[in-house]
FILUMVO-308267 format. One line per 2 residues: for each residue z, x, y of N, C-alpha, C, O. Coordinates in steps of 0.001 Angstrom, whole numbers, plus 500000, padded with zeros to 6 digits. Layout:
! FILUMVO-308267
Z:X:Y:Z:X:Y:Z:X:Y:Z:X:Y | ... $
! end
This chain:
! FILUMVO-308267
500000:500857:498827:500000:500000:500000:500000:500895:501226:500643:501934:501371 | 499204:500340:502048:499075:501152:503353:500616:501227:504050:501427:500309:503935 $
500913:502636:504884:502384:502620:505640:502342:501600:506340:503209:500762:506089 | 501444:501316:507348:501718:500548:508318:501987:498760:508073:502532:497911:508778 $
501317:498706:506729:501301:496973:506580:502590:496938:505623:503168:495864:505459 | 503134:498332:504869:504113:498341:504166:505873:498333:505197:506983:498152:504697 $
505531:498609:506794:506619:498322:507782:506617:496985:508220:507569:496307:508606 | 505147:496621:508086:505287:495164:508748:506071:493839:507959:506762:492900:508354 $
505483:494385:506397:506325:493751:505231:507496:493422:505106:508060:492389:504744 | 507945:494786:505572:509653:495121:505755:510674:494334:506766:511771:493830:506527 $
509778:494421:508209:509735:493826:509318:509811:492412:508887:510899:491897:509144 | 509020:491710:508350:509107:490289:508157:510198:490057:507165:510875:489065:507439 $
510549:490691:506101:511673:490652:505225:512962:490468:506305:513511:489461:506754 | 513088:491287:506421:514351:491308:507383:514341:490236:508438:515470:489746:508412 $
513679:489686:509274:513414:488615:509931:513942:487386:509165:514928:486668:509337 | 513078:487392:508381:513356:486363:506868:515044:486262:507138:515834:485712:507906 $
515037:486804:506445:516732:487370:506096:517820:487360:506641:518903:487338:506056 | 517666:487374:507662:518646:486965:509132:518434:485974:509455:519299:485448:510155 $
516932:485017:509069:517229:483729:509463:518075:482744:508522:518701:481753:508898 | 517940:483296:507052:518473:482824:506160:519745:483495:506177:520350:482423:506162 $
520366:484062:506190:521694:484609:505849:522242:483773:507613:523409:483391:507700 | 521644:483659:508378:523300:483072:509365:523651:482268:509030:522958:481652:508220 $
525204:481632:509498:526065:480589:509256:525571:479886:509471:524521:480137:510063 | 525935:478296:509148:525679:477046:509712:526177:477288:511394:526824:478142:512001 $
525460:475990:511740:525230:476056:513293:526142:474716:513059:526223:474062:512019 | 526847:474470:514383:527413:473290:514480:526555:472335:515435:526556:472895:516531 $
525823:471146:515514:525187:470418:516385:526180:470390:517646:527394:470219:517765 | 525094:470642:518557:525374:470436:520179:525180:469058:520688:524169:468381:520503 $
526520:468607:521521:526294:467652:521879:525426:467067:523476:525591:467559:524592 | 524895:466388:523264:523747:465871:524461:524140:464556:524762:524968:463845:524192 $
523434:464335:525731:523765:463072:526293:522003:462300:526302:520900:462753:526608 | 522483:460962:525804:521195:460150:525241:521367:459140:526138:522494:458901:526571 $
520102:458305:526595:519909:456957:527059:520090:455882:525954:519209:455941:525096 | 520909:455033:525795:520523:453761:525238:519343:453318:524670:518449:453115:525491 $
519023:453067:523298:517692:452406:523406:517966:450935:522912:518559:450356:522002 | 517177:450647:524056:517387:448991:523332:516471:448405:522230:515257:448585:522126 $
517434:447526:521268:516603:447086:519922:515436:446463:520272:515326:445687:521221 | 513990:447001:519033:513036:446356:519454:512930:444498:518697:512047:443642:518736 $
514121:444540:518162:514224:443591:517006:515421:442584:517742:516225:442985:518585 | 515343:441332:517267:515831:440094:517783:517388:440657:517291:517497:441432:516340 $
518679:440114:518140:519942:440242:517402:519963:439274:516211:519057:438465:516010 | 521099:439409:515396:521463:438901:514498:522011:437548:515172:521933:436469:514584 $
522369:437640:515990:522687:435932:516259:522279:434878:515906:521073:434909:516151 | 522488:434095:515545:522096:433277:514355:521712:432215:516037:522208:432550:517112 $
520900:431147:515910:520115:430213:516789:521151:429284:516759:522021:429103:515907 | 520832:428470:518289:521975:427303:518468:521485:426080:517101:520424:425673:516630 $
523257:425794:516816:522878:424615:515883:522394:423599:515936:523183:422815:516464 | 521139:422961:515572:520603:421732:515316:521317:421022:514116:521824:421446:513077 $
521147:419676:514708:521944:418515:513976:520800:417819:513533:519971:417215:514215 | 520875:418035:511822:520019:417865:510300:521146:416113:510139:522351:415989:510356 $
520092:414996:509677:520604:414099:509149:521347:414343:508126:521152:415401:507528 | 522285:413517:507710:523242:413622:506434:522179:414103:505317:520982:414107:505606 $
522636:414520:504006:522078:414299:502751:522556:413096:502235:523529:413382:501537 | 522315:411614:502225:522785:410416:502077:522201:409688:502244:521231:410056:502906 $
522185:408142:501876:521127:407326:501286:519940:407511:500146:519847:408290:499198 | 519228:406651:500551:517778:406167:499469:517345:407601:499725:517480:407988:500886 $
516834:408476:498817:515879:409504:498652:514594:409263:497357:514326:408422:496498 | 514017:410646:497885:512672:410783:497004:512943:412272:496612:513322:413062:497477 $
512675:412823:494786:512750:413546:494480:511408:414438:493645:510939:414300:492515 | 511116:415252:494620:509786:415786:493951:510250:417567:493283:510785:418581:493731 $
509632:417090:491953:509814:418082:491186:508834:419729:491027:507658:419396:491175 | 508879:420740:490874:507433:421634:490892:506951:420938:489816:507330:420406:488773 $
505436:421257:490822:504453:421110:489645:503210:422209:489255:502476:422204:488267 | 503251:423144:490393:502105:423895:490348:502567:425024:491529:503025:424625:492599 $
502434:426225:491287:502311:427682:492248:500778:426924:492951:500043:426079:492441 | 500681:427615:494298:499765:426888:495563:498549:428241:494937:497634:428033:494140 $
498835:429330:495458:497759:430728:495239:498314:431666:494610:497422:432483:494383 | 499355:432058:494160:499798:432979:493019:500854:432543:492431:501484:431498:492594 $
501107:433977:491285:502180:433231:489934:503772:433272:491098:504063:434114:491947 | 504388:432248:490754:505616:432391:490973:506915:432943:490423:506744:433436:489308 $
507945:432999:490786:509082:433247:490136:509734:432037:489229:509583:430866:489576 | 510461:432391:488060:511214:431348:487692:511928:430367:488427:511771:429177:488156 $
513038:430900:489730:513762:429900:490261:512847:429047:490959:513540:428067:491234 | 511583:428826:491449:510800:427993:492229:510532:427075:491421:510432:425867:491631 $
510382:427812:490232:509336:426555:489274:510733:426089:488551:510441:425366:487599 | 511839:426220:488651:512615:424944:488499:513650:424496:489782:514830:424150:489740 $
512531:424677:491172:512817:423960:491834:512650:422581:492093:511825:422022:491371 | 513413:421664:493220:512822:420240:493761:513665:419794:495215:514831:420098:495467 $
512768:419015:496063:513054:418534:496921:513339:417590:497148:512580:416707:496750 | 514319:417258:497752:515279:416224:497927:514961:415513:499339:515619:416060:500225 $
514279:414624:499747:513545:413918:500942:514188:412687:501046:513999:411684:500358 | 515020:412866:502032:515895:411872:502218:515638:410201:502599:515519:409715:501474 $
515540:409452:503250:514575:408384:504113:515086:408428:505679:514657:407809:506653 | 516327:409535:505550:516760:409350:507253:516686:410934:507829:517344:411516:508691 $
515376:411439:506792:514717:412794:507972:515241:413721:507247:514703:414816:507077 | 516889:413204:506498:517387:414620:506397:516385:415768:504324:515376:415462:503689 $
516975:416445:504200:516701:416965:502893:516797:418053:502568:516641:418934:503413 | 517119:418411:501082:517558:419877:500561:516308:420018:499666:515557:419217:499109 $
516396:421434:499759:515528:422264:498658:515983:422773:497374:515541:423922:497353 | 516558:422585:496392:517224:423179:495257:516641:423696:494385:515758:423033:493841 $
516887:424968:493952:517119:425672:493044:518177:425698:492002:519364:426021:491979 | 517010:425080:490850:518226:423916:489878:518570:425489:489397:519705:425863:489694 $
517833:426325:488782:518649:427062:487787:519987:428185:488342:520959:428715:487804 | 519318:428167:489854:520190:429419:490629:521477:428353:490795:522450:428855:491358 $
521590:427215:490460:522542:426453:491216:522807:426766:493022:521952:427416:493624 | 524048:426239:493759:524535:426307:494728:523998:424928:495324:523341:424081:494719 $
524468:424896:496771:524042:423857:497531:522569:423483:497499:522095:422413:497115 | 521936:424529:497960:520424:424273:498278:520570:424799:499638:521497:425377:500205 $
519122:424356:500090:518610:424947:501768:518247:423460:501997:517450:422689:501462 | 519284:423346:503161:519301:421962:503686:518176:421878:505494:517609:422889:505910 $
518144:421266:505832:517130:420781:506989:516946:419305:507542:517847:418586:507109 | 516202:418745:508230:515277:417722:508111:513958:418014:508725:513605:419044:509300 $
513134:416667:508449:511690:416629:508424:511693:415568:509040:512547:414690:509162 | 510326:415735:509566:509437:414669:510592:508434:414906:509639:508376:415927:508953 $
507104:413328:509560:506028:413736:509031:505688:412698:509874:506437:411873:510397 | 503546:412904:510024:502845:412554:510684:501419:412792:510348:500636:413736:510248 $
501436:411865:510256:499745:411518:509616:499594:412574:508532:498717:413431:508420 | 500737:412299:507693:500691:413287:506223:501161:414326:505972:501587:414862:504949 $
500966:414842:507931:501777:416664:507475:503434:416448:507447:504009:415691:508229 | 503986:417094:506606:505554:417057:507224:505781:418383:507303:505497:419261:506488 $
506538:418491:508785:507336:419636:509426:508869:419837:509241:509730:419198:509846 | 509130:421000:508144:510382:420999:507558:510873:421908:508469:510300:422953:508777 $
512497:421315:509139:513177:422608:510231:513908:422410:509354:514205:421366:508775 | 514502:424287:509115:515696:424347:508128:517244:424947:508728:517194:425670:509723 $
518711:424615:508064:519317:425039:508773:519618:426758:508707:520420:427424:509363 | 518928:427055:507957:518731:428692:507730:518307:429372:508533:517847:428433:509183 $
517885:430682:509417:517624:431449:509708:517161:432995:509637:517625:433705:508745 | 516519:433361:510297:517001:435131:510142:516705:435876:511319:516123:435356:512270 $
516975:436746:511313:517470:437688:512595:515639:438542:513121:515295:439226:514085 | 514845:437968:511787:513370:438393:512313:512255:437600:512806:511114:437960:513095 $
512939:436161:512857:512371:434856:513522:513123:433599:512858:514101:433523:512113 | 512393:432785:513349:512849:431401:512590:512476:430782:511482:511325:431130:511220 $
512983:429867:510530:512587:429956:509375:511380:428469:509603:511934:427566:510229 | 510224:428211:509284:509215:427029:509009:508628:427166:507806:508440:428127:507061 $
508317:425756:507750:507735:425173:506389:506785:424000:506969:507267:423169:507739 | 505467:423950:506598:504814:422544:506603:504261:422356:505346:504209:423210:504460 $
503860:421251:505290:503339:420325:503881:502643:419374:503829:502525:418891:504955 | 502031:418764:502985:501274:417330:503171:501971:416725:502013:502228:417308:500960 $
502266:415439:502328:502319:414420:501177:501126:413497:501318:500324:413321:502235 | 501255:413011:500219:499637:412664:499798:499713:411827:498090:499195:412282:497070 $
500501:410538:498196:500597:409995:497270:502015:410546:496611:503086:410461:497212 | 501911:410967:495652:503041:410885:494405:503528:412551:494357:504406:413171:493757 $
502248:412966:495514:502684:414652:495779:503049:415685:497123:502440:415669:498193 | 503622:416128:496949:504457:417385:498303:503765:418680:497969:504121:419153:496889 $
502947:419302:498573:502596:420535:498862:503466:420903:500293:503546:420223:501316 | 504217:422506:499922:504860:422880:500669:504061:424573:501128:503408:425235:500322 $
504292:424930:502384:503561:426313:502777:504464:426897:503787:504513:426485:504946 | 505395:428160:503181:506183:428532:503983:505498:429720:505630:504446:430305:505889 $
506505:429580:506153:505969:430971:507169:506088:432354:506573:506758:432613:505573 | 505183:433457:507468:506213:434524:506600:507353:434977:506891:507878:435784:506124 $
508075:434520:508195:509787:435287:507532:509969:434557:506442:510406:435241:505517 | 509735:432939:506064:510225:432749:504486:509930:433168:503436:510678:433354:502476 $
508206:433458:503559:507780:434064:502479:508134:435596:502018:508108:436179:500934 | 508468:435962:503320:509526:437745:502868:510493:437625:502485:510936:438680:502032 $
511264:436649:502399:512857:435684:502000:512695:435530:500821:513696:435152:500212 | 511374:435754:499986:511253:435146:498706:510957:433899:498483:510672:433576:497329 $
510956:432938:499511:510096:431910:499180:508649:431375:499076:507794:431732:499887 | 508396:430553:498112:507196:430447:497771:506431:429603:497821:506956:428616:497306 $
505102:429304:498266:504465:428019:498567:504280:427774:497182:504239:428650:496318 | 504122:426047:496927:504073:425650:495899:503936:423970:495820:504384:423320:496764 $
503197:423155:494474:503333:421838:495125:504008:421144:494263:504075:421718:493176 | 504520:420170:494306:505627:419785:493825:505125:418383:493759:504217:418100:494542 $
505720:417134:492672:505454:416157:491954:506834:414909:492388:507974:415374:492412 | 506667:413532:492677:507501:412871:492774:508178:412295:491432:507694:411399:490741 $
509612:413103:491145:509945:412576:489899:510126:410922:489211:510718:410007:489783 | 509569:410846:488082:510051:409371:488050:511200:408792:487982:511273:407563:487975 $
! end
């Protein structure tokens, strides 16, 4: 090896070497501006007042995934459509309450407001009924929630 590229070798070794052999450094402290979130707070939205779950209802059962396969808990879901606006969504096998709301419908579409939320918008659902059947089509914060469009059957 040539002398001169055999000092420079050396030269960089040692460089090396001192950068690796010092102690840890302790972080210096600085002073930062605030950044403000680009994302909604967690505050949950003022409460809307959902009719009871009570009286005469209509119970539509799944009957069909809308455009892809679903999960188990959907397809033994059903909706609970109250006659005074109000209604739950259940998930028979997960049990619990359900996802409660009410609905307006109009000239077929119904507009489901739910009392759920999330901190990356608001939660919507529309649908058509159309005889003996409920097709439901979530937004996507629901559909990132795991919920799934799907159409559903009026049980007998």
């Amino acid at each position: 090896m040539h002398p001169t590229l055999r000092r420079g070798a050396i030269v960089v070794l040692l460089v090396l070497s001192a950068a690796c052999s010092s102690g840890p450094t302790s972080p210096t402290t600085t002073t930062q501006t605030p950044v403000t979130p680009l994302m909604p707070s967690a505050t949950p939205p003022p409460t809307a007042t959902f009719p009871p779950l009570s009286g005469p209802s209509r119970t539509f059962v799944f009957d069909h995934a809308l455009s892809y396969s679903v999960s188990n808990y959907t397809k033994n879901s059903q909706f609970v459509l109250y006659d005074n606006g109000g209604f739950v969504l259940q998930y028979v096998s997960l049990g619990g309450p359900g996802y409660r709301g009410g609905y307006t419908v109009a000239n077929g579409v119904i507009t489901l407001a739910w009392e759920g939320w999330s901190a990356a918008g608001p939660w919507g659902a529309t649908g058509t009924l159309s005889g003996n059947s409920l097709t439901v089509r979530y937004n996507d914060i629901m559909q990132l929630t795991d919920f799934e469009d799907a159409a559903y059957v009026l049980a007998p």
